[in-house]
Every structure is written in C-alpha cells, then in structure tokens.
C-alpha positions in Angstrom: -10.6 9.2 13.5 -12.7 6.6 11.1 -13.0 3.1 12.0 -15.6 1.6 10.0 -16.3 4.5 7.6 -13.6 5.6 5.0 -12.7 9.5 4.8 -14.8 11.3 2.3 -11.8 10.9 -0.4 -11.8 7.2 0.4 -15.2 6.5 -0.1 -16.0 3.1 -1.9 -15.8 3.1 -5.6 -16.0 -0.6 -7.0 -15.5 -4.3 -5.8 -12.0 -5.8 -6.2 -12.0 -8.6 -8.6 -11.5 -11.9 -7.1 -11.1 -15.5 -8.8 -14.7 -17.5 -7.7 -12.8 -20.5 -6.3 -11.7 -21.4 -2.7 -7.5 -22.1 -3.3 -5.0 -23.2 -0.3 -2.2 -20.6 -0.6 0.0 -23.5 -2.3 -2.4 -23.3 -5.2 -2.5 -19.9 -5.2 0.9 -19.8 -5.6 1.0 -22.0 -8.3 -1.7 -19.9 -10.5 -1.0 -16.6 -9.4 2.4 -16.3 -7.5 4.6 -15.1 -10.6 1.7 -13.3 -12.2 1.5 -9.3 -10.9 -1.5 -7.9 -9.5 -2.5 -10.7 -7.3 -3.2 -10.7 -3.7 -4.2 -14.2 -1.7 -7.5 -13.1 0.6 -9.1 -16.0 2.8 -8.5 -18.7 0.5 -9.3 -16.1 -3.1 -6.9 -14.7 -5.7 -7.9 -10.9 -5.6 -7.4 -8.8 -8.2 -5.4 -5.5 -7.0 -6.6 -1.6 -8.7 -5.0 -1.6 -12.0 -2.2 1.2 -11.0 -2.4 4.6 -12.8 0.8 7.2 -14.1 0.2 9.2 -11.2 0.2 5.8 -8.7 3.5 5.0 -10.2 4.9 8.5 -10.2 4.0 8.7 -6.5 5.3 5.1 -5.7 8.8 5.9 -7.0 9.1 8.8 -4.8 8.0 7.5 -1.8 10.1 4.8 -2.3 13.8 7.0 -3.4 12.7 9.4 0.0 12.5 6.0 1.9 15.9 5.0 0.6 17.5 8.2 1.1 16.2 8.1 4.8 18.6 5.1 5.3 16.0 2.3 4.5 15.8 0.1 1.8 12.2 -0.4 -0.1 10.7 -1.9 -2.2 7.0 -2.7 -3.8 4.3 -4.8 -4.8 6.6 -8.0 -3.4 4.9 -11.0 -1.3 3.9 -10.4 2.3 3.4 -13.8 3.7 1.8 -11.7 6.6 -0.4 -14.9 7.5 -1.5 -18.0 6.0 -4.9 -17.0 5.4 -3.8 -13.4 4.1 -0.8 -12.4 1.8 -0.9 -9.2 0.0 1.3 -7.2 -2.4 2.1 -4.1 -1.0 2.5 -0.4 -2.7 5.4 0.4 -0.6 7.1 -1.1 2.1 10.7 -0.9 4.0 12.1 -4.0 3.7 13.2 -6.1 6.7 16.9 -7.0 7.0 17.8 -10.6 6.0 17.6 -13.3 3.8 14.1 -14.1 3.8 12.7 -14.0 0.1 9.1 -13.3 1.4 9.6 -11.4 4.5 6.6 -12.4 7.6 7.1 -9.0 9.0 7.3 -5.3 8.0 7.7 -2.2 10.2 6.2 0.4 7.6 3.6 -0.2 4.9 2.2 2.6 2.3 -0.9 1.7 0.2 -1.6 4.1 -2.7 -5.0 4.9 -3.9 -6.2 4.2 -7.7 -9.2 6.0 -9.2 -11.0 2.4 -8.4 -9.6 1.5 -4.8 -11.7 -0.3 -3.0 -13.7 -0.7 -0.1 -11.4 -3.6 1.5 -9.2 -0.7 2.0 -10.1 -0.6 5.8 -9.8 -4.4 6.3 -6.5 -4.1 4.6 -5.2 -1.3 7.0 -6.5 -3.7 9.9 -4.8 -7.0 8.4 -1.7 -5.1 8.6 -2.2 -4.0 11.9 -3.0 -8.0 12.6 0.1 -8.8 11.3 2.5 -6.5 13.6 3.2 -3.5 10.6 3.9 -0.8 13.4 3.9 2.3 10.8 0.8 2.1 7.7 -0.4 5.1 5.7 -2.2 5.5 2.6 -2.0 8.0 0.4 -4.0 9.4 -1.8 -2.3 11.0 -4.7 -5.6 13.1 -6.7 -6.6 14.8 -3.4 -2.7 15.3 -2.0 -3.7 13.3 1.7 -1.5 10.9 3.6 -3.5 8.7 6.3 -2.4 7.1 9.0 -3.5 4.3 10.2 -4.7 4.1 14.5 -7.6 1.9 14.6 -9.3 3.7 11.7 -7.8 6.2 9.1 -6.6 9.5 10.6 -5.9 12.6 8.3 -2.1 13.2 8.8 0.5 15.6 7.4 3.6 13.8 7.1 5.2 10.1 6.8 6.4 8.7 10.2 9.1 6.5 10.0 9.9 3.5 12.1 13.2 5.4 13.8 10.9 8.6 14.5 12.1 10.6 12.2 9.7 12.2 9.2 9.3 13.3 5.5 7.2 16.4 5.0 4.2 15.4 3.3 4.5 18.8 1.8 7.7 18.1 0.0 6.2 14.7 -1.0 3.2 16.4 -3.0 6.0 19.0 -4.6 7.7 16.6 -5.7 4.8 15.4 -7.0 3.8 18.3 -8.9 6.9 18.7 -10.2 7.2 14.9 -12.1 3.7 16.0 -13.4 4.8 18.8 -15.0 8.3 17.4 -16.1 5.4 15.2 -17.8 3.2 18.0 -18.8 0.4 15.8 -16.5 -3.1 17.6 -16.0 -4.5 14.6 -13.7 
C-alpha cells in the first residue's frame, strides 16, 4: 500500500495549471463554472490534464458498465464536496435526487492522462474527506485499476457500492477492442 508515494506508473509527470489568484468559490463560479476543465482547489481555479482518446474511450466504458450494473453515472459534473474543494470528477455514480451539484458520492473513478499530476494523492484523500466510500484510478496505458485505502493499492477489479464487481479483466478487453475498432496503437 502507498500513502505518500505514488505507484511506479503513477509517478509525478508535471504541475497542474492553476489561475495565480486567490477566488471565493462564488467567483470561481462566475469565471470558471460553465467553462470545462476547471476544478476549484483552496481558493484556485485548477486546470485539469487535458483528456486523451484513450481517456475518453475508457471513461465511456466505465461509465455504460456502471449503468448496466443498475447505477446511473455520469462525468466531469461539479462535486461541491466542500467549500474549500470542488472538483470535476472522471467518473462517478450519481446520487439519487434533485440536487444539481450533488455534496455526496458513494463511488468516484479518476482516469490517468499522459500528464496526471502529482495532486493525484491529495485528490484520492479529498475524496476520502468528503465521505466517497468506493475511489479508484485507473490507469489506461499500463491496464491498472487502484483502489484507494489510505494510499493507492494495486487492485484487480472495480468494487461497487452494493458489493458486487466488474472484472477489471473485461474492462481492459473491452478496451482493446474500441482500440482496434479504431485501429489505435497507443
């Protein structure tokens, strides 16, 4: 298990980009809150990893198995996890209700970009922070799902909230096989 280190595949590749001014998340909101990308860090717009075809490949799967498992999900939508913390992300099962923003999620997926970043772990542990039960990354170049217990821990399938799982096997076949539908060498 990793706490304060990422996995070797997780290593730190660049700095997220983040706007250089302090903003209350009502400003943020106001710049940033219809524009993509954004995430509100601490009082800073921060740029997310520009997504890649293979993110997005990945992202629709994970997100038509979690519908098919009886949930419904959705992506890159407003977390309004905390006041001082609201990110965007990948993946998520979204909560029942009418809540536009929805305060609390039971399952979380972050997908890794060629430049993910070292926040990564402080993400994982925001999440934790905010009550997110079930929080994985995956990592879609080197075929690895994490799971999040106090650090990243190498694991072979998704967990869902009701116990129940998808292979992580059938995950990266499916995969595979959207990459060569595409004729995809990544």
């Amino acid at each position: 298990m990793m706490d304060d280190a990422a996995p070797q595949s997780l290593q730190y590749i660049g700095f997220m980009a983040t706007a250089p001014q302090f903003l209350t998340v009502e400003e943020f909101d106001k710049r940033y809150g219809s524009e993509s990308g954004w995430e509100y860090w601490y009082g800073k717009a921060v740029r997310k990893p520009l997504p890649d075809k293979l993110h997005a490949l990945l992202q629709k799967i994970l997100m038509r198995l979690l519908d098919a498992a009886g949930y419904e999900s959705g992506g890159e939508f407003d977390f309004k996890a905390r006041p001082d913390w609201q990110p965007r992300p990948d993946v998520a099962i979204l909560p029942e209700g009418d809540e536009r923003y929805p305060a609390k999620l039971s399952l979380v997926i972050e997908i890794l970009s060629d430049d993910q970043t070292k926040q990564l772990i402080e993400k994982c542990r925001n999440y934790q922070q905010a009550g997110v039960s079930h929080i994985f990354v995956f990592d879609p170049t080197g075929q690895v799902i994490y799971r999040w217990k106090e650090g990243l821990v190498e694991t072979r399938d998704l967990e869902l909230p009701n116990g129940s799982l998808i292979a992580g096997p059938s995950i990266w076949q499916e995969l595979r096989a959207a990459k060569t539908r595409l004729k995809m060498t990544l």
